[in-house]
N, C-alpha and C positions, 0 to 999 in steps of 0.2 A: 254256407251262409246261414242255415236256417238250425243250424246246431248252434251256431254263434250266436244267435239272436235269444236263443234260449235259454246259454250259459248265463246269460248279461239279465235275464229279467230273472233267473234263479237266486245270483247275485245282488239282484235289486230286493228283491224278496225277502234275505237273510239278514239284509241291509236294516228293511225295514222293520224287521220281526225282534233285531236285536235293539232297535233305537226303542219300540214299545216297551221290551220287557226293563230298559233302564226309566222308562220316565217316573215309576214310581218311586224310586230312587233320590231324582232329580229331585221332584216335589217335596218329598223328605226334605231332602237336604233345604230347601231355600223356604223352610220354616223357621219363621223369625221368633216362635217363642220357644221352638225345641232348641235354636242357639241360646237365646236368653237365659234356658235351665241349666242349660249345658255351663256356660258360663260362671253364672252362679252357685252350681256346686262345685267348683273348683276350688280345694284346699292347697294347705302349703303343705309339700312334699314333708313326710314324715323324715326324721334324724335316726333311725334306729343302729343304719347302717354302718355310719361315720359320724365323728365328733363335726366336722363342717357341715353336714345336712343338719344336725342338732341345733348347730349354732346359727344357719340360715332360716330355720323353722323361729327358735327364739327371737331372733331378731325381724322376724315379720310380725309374731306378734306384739311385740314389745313398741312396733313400729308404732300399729294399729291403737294399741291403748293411747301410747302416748299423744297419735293427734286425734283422738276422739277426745280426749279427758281436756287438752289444750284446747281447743276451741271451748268445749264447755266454760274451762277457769277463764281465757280469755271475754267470753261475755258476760259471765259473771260479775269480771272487775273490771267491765266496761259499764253495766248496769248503775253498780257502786259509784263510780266515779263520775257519774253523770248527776247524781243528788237522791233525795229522796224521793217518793211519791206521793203523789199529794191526795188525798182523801177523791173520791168518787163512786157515784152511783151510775146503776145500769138502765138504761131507758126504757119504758114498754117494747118497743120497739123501734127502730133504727129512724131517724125522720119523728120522731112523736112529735117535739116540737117542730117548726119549720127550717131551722136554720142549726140543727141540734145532729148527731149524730148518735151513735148507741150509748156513748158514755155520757151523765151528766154531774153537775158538779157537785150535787148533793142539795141543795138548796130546793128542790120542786117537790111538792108533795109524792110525785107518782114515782118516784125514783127505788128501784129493786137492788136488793144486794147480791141475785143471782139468776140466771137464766139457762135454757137450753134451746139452742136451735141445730134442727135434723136437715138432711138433705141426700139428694143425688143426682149426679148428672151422668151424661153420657157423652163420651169422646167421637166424633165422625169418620173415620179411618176404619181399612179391610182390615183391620184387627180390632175385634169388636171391644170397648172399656166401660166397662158400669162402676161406678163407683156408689157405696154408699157411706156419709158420715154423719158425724155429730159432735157439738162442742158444749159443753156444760162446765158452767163457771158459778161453783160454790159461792164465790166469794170476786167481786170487778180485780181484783189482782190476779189470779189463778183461774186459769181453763184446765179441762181435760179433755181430751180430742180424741174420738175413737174412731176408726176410716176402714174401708174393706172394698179393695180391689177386684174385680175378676176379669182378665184379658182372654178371648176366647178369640183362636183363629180356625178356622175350615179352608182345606186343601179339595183336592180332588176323591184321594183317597186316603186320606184320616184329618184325624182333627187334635186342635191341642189348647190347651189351657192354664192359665196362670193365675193363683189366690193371694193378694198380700194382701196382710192383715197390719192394722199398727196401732199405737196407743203413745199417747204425748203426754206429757202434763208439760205446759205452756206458764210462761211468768209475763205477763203483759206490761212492761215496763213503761210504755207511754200511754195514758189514756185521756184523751181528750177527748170535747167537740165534735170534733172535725177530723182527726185519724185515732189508730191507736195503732203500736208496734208492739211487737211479740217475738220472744226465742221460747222455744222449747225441748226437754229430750225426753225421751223414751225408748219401744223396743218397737222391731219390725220381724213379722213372721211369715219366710215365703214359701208356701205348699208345692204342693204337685210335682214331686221326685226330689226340689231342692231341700225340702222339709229344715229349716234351718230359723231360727233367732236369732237377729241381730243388732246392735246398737242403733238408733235415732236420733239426729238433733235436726231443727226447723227453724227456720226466721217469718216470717211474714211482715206486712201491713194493710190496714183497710183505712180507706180517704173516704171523706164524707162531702165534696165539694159542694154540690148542691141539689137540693130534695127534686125527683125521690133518685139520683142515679150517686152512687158507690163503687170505688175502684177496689180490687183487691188483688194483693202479688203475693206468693207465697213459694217457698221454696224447701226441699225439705230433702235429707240422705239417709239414707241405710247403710251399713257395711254387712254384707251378708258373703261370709267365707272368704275369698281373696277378690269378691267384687262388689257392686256396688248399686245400690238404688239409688237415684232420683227424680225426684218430683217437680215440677213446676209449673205454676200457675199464675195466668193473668185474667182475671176476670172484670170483665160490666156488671152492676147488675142496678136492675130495676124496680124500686119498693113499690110494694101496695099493703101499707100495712105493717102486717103482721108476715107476708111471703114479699118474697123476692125471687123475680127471675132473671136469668141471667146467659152469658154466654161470654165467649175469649178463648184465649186457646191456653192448652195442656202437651206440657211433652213430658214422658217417661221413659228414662236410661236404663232400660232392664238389665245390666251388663252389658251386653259386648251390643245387645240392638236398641231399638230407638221407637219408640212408637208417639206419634203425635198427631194433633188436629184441631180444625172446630169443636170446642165444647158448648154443649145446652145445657145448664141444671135448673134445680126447684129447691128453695129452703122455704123453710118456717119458723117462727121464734114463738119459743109459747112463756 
């Protein structure tokens, strides 16, 4: 009896010794941005071997240009077909008049033909997101939008981390009052083992219902290797001035994972 008792906790023992030495393992694995990396460096099988790997490689990419480049001509000659634009100036800032939003119609003395406004927020979720960006607009038709991600998670025993970086140049096709709409494309670059460049195109809007509160939705993709970035955004926000704060939520499709949450940011317009 008393051998049996000792087999059975020897047993429990090896039991337990072997369930420790997997959990580091485990931890690994249900890292949601070493899936995301993993994800995102996945290319299309090289053709070297066979003409039908050749032809399955061609035809992904062939795939890829053709609905990146189509949406582009698609709102291009959606833009076109909606009419021309109609002259506009930039407001000191968002609310200067009381019933006015960033765009004005030219007509007010304090009316600007360009601006920059900076910012950053932070996402609420176990996977930490800082964002920092900025938009500067030459000219009330044309933005250029420069954004720089950093997702940082902590495990138990390691840690991991993710840099997108992106750059837009933006065509604001509607500027009024009270909204303005926005497409734009560009390139997206994501670090940290994925080290890759890849195409960008964005839509947005920002509502100016009434002072000092502003809706703003934005949406925006990467194709990075045979996956896929996207961004989205619904934000509040609350003017005082010259800043604006704000909050709403933000989800991001790293590839294959998802991170999302409450956002708080801070801009400024100078």
């Amino acid at each position: 009896m008393l051998i049996r008792r000792i087999e059975t906790k020897t047993t429990m023992k090896r039991k337990l010794l072997l369930f420790l030495c997997f959990i580091p393992f485990i931890l690994i694995s249900q890292s949601k941005l070493g899936n995301a990396k993993d994800s995102l460096s996945k290319q299309s099988s090289s053709g070297t071997t066979s003409n039908s790997n050749s032809s399955s490689r061609s035809s992904n990419n062939d795939g890829f240009f053709d609905d990146f480049f189509a949406q582009i001509l698609y709102d291009i000659t959606l833009g076109i077909g909606i009419g021309d634009a109609e002259y506009r100036e930039i407001s000191p800032y968002p609310y200067y008049y009381d019933k006015q939003g960033e765009y004005l119609k030219g007509f007010e003395d304090v009316g600007k033909r360009s601006s920059l406004r900076i910012g950053a927020n932070y996402v609420i979720n176990r996977i930490n997101s800082l964002e920092f960006n900025a938009v500067f607009k030459p000219i009330p038709l044309i933005g250029i939008e420069a954004s720089h991600l950093r997702f940082s998670e902590q495990t138990l025993f390691n840690s991991e981390s993710l840099n997108i970086s992106s750059i837009m140049l933006n065509y604001y096709r509607f500027r009024e009052q009270y909204f303005s709409v926005w497409w734009g494309f560009g390139a997206t670059y994501v670090g940290n083992e994925v080290d890759t460049w890849g195409g960008t195109f964005s839509v947005g809007t920002e509502i100016y219902p009434v002072k000092p509160i502003s809706l703003h939705i934005g949406w925006k993709r990467s194709f990075i290797n045979e996956g896929k970035v996207d961004v989205f955004k619904s934000q509040v926000k609350y003017h005082l001035k010259k800043t604006a704060l704000y909050t709403g939520y933000h989800n991001y499709q790293l590839g294959s994972e998802t991170v999302s949450g409450l956002v708080l940011g801070l801009e400024y317009t100078f």
